[in-house]
C-alpha positions as CSV (number, residue, x, y, z in Angstrom):
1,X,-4.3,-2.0,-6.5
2,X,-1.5,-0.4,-8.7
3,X,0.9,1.7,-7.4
4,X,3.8,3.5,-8.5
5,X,7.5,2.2,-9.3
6,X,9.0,5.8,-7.7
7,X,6.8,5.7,-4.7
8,X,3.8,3.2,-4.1
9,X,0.5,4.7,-2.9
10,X,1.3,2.3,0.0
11,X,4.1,4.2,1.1
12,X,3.7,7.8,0.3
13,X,0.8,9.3,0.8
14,X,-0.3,8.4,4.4
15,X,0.5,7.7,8.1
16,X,0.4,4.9,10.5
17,X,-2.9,5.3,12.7
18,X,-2.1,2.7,15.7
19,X,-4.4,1.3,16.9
20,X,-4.8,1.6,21.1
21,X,-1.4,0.6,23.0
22,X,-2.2,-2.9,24.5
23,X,-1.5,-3.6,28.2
24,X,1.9,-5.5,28.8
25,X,5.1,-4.6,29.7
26,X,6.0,-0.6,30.0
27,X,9.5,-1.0,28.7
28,X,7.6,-2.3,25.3
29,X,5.0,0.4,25.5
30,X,7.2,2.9,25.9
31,X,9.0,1.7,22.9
32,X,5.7,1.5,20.8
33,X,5.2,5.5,21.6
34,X,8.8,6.2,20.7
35,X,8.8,3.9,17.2
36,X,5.4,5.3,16.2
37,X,6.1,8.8,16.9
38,X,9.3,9.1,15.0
39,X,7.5,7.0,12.1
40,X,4.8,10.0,12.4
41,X,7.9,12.3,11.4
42,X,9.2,11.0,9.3
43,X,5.4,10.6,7.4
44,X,5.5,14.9,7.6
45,X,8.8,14.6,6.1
46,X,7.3,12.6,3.2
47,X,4.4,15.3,2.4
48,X,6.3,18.2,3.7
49,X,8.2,17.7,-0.3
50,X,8.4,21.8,-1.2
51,X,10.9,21.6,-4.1
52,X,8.9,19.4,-6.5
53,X,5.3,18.7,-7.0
54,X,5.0,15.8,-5.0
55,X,7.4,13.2,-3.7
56,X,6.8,10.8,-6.9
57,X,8.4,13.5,-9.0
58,X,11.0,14.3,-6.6
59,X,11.9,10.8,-6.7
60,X,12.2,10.5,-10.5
61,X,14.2,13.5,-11.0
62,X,16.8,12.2,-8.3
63,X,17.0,9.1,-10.5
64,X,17.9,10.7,-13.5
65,X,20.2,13.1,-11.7
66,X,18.4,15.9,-12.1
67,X,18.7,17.6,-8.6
68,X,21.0,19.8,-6.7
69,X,22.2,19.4,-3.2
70,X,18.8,20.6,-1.4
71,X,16.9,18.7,-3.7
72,X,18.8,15.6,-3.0
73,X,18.7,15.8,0.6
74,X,14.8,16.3,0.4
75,X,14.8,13.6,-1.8
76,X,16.3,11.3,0.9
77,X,14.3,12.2,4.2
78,X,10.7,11.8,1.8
79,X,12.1,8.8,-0.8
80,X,14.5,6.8,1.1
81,X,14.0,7.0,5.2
82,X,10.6,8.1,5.0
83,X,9.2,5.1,2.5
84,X,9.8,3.0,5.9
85,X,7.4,4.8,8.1
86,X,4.1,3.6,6.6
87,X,5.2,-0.2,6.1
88,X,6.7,0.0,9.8
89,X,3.2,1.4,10.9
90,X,1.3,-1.9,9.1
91,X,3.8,-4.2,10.6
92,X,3.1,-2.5,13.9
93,X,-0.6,-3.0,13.3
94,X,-0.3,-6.1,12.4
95,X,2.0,-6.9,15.6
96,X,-0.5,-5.3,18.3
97,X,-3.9,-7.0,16.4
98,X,-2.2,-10.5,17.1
99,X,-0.1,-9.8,20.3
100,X,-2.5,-11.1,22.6
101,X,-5.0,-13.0,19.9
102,X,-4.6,-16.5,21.6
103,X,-7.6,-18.2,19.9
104,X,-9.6,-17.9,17.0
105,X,-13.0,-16.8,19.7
106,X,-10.5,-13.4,20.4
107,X,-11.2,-12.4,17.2
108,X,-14.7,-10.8,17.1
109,X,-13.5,-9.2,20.2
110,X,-10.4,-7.4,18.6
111,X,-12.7,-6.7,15.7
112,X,-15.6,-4.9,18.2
113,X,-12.7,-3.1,19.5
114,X,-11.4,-1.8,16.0
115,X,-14.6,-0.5,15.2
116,X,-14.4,2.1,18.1
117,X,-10.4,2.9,17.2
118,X,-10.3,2.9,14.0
119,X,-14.1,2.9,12.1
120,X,-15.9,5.7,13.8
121,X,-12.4,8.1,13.8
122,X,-12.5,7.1,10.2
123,X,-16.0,8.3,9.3
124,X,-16.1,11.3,11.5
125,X,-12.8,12.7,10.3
126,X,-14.3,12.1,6.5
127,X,-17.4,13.8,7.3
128,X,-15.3,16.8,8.6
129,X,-13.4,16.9,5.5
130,X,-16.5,16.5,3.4
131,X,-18.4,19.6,5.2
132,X,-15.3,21.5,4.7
133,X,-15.7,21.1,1.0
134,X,-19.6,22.0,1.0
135,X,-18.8,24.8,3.0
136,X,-16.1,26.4,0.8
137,X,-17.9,25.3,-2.5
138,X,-15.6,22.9,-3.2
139,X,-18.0,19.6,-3.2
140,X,-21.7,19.3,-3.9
141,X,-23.9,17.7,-2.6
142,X,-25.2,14.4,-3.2
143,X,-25.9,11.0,-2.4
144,X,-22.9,9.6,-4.4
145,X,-20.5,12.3,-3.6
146,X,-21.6,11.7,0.2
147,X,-20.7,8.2,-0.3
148,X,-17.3,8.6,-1.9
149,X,-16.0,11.4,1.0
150,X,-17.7,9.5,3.5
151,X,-16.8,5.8,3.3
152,X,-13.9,6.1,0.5
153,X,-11.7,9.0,1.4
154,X,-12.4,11.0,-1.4
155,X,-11.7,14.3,0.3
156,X,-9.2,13.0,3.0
157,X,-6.7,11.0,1.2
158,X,-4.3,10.2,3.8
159,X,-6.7,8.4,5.6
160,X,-6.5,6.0,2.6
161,X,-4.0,3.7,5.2
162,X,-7.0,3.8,7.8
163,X,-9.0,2.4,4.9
164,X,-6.4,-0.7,4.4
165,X,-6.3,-1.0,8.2
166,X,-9.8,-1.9,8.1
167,X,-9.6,-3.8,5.5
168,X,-6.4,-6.2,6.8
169,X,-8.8,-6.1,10.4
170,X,-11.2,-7.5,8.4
171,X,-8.7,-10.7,7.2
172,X,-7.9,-11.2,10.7
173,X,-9.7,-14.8,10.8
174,X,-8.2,-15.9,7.6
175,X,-4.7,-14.7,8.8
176,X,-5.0,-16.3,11.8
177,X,-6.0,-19.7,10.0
178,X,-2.5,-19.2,7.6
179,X,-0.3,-18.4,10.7
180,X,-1.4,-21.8,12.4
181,X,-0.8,-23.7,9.4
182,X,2.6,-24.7,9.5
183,X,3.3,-25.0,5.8
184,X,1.4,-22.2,4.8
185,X,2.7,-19.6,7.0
186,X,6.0,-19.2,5.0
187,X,4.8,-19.4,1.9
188,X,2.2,-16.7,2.4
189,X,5.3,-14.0,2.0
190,X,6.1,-15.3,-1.1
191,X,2.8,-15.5,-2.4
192,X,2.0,-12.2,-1.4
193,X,5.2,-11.2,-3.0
194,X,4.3,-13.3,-6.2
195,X,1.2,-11.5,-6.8
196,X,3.1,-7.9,-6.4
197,X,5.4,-9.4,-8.9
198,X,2.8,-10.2,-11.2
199,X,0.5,-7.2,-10.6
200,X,-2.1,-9.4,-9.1
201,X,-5.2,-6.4,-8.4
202,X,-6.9,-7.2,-5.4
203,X,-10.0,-5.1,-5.2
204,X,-9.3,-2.3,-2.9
205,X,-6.6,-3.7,-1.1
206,X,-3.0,-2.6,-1.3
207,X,-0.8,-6.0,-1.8
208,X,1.9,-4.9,-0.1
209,X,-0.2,-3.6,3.0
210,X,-0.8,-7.1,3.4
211,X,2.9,-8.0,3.3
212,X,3.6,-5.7,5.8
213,X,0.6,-6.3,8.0
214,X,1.1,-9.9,8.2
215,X,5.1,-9.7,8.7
216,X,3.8,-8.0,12.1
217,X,1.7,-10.5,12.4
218,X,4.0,-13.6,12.1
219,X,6.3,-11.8,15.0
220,X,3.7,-11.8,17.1
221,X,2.8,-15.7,16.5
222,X,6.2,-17.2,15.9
223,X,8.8,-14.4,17.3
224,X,7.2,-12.3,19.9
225,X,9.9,-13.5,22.4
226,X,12.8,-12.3,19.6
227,X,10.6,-8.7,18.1
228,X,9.7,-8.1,21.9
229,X,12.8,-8.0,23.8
230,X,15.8,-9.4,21.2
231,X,16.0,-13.2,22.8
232,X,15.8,-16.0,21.1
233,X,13.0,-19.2,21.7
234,X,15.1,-21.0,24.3
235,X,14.4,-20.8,28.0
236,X,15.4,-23.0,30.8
237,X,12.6,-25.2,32.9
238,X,12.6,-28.0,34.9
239,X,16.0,-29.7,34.5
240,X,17.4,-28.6,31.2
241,X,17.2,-26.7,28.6
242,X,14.1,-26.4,26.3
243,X,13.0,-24.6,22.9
244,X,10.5,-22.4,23.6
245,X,7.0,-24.3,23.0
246,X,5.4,-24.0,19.8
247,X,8.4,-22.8,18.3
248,X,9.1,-26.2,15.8
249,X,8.7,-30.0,15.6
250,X,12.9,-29.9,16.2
251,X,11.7,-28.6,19.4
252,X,9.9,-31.6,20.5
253,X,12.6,-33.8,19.7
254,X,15.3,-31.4,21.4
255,X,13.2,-31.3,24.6
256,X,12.8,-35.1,24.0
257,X,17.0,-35.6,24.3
258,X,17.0,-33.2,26.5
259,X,14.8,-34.9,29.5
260,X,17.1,-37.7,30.4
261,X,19.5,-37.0,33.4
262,X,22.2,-35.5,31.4
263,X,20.0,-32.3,31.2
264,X,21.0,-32.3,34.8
265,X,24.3,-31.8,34.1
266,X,24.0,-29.9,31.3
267,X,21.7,-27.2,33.8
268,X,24.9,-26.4,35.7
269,X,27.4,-26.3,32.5
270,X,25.0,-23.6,31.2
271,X,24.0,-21.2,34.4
272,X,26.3,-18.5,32.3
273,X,23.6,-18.1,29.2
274,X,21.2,-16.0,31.8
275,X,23.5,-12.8,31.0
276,X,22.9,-13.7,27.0
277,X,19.2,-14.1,26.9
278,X,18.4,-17.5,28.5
279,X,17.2,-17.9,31.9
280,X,15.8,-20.2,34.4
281,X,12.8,-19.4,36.0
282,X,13.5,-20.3,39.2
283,X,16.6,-18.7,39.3
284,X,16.9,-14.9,41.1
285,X,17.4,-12.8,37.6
286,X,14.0,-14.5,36.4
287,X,12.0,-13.5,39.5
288,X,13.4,-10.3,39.3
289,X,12.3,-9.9,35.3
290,X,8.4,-10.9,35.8
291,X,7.3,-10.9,32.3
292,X,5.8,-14.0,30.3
293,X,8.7,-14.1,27.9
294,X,12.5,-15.5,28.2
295,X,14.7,-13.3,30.7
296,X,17.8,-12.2,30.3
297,X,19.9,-9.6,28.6
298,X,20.3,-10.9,25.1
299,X,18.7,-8.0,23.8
300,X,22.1,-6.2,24.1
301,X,23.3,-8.5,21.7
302,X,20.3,-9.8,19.6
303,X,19.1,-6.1,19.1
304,X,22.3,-4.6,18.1
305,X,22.9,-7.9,15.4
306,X,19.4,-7.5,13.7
307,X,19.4,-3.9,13.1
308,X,22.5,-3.9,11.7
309,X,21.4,-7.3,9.6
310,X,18.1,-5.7,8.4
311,X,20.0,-2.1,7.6
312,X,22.3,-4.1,5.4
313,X,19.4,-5.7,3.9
314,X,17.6,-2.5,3.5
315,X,20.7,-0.8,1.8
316,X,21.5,-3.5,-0.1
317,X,17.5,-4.0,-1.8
318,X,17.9,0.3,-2.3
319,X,20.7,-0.1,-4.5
320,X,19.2,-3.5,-6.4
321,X,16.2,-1.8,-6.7
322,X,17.9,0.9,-8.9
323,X,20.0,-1.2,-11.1
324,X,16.4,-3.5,-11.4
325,X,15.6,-0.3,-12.9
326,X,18.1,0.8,-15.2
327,X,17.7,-3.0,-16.3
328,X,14.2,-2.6,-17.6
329,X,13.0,-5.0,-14.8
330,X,10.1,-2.7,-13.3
331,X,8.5,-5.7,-11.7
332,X,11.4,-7.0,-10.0
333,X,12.5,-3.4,-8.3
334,X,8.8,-3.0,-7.4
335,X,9.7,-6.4,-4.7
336,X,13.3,-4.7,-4.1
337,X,11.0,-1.8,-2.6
338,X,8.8,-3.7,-0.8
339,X,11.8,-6.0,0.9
340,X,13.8,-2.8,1.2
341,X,10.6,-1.0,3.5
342,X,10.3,-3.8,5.9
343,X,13.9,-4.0,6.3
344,X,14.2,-0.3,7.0
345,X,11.4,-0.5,9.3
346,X,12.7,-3.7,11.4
347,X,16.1,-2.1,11.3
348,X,14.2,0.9,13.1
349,X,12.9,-1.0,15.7
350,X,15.1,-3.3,16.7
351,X,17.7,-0.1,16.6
352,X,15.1,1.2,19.4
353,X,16.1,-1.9,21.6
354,X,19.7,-1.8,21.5
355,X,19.8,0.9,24.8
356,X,17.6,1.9,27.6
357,X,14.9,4.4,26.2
358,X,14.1,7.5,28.3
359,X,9.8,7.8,28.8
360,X,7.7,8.5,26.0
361,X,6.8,12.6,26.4
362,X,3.1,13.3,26.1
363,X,3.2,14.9,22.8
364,X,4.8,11.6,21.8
365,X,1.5,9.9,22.8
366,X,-1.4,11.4,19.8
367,X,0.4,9.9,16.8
368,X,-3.3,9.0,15.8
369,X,-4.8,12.7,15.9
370,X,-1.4,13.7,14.5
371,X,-1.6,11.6,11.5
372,X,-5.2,12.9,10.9
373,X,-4.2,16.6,11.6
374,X,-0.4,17.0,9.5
375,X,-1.7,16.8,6.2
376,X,-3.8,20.2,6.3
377,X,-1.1,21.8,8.0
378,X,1.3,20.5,5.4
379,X,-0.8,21.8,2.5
380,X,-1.5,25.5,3.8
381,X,2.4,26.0,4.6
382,X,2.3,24.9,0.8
383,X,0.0,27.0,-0.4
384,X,1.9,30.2,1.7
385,X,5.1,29.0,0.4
386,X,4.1,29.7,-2.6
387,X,2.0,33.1,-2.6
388,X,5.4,34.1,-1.2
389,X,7.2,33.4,-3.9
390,X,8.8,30.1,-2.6
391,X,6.5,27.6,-5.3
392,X,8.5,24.6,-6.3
393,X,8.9,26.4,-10.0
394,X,10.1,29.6,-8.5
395,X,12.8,27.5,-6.6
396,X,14.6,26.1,-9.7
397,X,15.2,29.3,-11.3
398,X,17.0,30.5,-8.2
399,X,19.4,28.5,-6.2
400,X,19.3,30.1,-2.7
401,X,15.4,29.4,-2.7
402,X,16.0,25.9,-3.1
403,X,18.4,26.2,0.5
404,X,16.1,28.4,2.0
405,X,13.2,25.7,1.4
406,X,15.1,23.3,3.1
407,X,14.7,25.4,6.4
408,X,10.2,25.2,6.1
409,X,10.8,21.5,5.3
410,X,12.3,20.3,8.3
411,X,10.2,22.9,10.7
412,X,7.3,21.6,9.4
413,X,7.5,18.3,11.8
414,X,8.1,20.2,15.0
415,X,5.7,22.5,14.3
416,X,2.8,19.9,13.4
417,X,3.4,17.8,16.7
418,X,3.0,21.5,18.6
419,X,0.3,22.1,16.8
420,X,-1.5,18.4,17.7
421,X,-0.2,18.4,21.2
422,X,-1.9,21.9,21.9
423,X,-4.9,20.8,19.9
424,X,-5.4,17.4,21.6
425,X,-4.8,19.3,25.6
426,X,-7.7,21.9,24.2
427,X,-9.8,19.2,23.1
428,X,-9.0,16.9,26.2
429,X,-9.8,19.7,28.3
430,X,-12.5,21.5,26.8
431,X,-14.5,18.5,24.7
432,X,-13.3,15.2,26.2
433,X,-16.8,13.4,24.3
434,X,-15.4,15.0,21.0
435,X,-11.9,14.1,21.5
436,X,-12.8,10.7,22.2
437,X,-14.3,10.5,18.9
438,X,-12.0,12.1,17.0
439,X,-8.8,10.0,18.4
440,X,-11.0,6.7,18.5
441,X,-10.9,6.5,21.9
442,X,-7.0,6.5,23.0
């Protein structure tokens, strides 16, 4: 599917709809509310853009140097931090899909579930979008028209991600049969990165959703341990030391040295690494963390290390991606951005896990009706905006408007999480049946 060298479709015109928080530990729940809910702001952020006629020109005309101060701090929140939002929503996807996929006969369970979450929400808010449109004259109707609003989005683009959501679900056997082939699932990246290179169309299917969707996924066969709680594979059991299974060959033949009595030893010479992420489970701190993963506190180290590492990486692939650019290389910036968006959105997450978060508020909890709500609410402030005088034209021939727009801009988030919060108690309270619909049952 093409997309765009100053914002890809992937990244700019949509929000994360997660699907239902899995059971598990409430420390990493907790931080699945917080993460998706300040993705879900920054996403308002990106389609809040009042000072240009959509975030791709915004983006352009910051390039060229084009902007003044408003414009360039607009051109920040929407272009810069708020490209991660949707990749860190399909990595999150991705992550919770395979979290607790432990066979290939889980599948058409997941998939029965993701009907419910994510394919009736999908065709009911499209059929509310569609009626809309009849209603104000706006769409006719017939069969093919029914069709396109229906099952393509046509009148309810954001919900394009939801599309690629079901879509990726959809892959979930062959994804599962790449991640459990040992010399395939490290060179899928770079094939999925090859065919971005190359502008390789898959029918329907954003490439680098699928980058995104299965860099989730690979945490959650080969790192959950490390994405989870910032530990590495190493745990201590029996008599020694041990990788954590599954985790290489090099780990057989570690646990292999590792069995003979100087493991022993080696036990008591290495009681201190429970305060750095390694733990025995027998030992007192281990009972005390009961979770299926390595105890410890390494996450106070781990954490802090890999958001740094993937904020470096993300700042360093933003300013590539620009000389890429002024270099005529439009295909090699085009994977600068995609590497650049998972690192943002990794360095998000594991920033999350670097301190003790305080509970997720309620209004913190419908990111899903949110996402499908913001955009209307986003477009009529518009639309006011500008029968007031404040249109993105009428801005640029007066300097304090631009400032003044800046104010609107960054309301608009608070304003559309009060606005779902009250919506979602009313509907809670008033239509639980229709609410359950609507928010795919969450």
């Amino acid at each position: 599917m093409s997309r765009s060298l100053w914002m890809g479709r992937g990244a700019g015109e949509g929000s994360g709809a997660l699907p239902r928080p899995l059971s598990g530990s409430p420390a990493f729940s907790n931080r699945v509310s917080i993460y998706s809910f300040l993705l879900s702001v920054l996403v308002i952020l990106v389609h809040a853009v009042n000072l240009s006629e959509n975030g791709a020109v915004l983006s352009e005309s910051a390039f060229w140097g084009r902007l003044t101060i408003p414009g360039y701090i607009e051109d920040f929140f929407t272009n810069t931090l708020g490209q991660v939002a949707v990749p860190g929503f399909f990595l999150l996807s991705g992550y919770l899909f395979f979290r607790t996929l432990h066979g290939p006969d889980g599948i058409p369970g997941k998939l029965s579930r993701r009907l419910k979450s994510l394919l009736v929400p999908y065709l009911l808010w499209n059929s509310l979008h569609y009626l809309a449109r009849l209603l104000t004259g706006n769409a006719s109707l017939s069969l093919t028209e029914c069709i396109e609003a229906v099952f393509l989005y046509r009148y309810n683009s954001v919900f394009w991600y939801l599309f690629q959501l079901l879509l990726l679900s959809g892959l979930a056997p062959l994804l599962y049969v790449i991640l459990h082939t040992p010399w395939l699932r490290g060179l899928f990246p770079a094939i999925t990165l090859a065919a971005i290179y190359n502008s390789f169309d898959i029918p329907y299917l954003n490439e680098d959703a699928l980058f995104y969707y299965y860099l989730g996924a690979f945490f959650a066969c080969r790192g959950r341990a490390f994405f989870e709680q910032g530990r590495f594979g190493f745990c201590m059991k029996g008599s020694g030391l041990q990788i954590q299974p599954g985790s290489s060959h090099l780990s057989e033949w570690v646990n292999a040295a590792l069995s003979s009595d100087k493991a022993k030893r080696l036990r008591d010479k290495t009681a201190h690494l429970s305060e750095w992420g390694f733990a025995a489970p027998d030992s007192d701190k281990a009972k005390r963390d009961k979770t299926d993963l390595p105890c410890g506190h390494g996450q106070w180290i781990i954490n802090p290390v890999a958001a740094a590492l993937f904020l470096f990486l993300f700042i360093a692939a933003e300013f590539m991606k620009r000389r890429a650019l002024l270099g005529g290389m439009p295909s090699f910036a085009t994977i600068l951005v995609v590497i650049s968006r998972s690192a943002g959105a990794l360095s998000c997450w594991f920033l999350l896990g670097c301190f003790p978060l305080p509970e997720a508020r309620p209004y913190m909890k419908v990111n899903f009706f949110l996402y499908a709500l913001h955009y209307p609410l986003v477009r009529a402030a518009a639309k006011l905006l500008a029968f007031a005088g404040f249109a993105p034209q009428d801005a640029a021939a007066c300097p304090w408007k631009e400032w003044f727009l800046l104010l609107p801009y960054f309301l608009l988030p608070p304003l559309c999480v009060l606005a779902a919060s009250k919506g979602a108690s009313l509907l809670k309270r008033h239509c639980a049946i229709l609410w359950r619909l609507l928010n795919g049952g969450r």
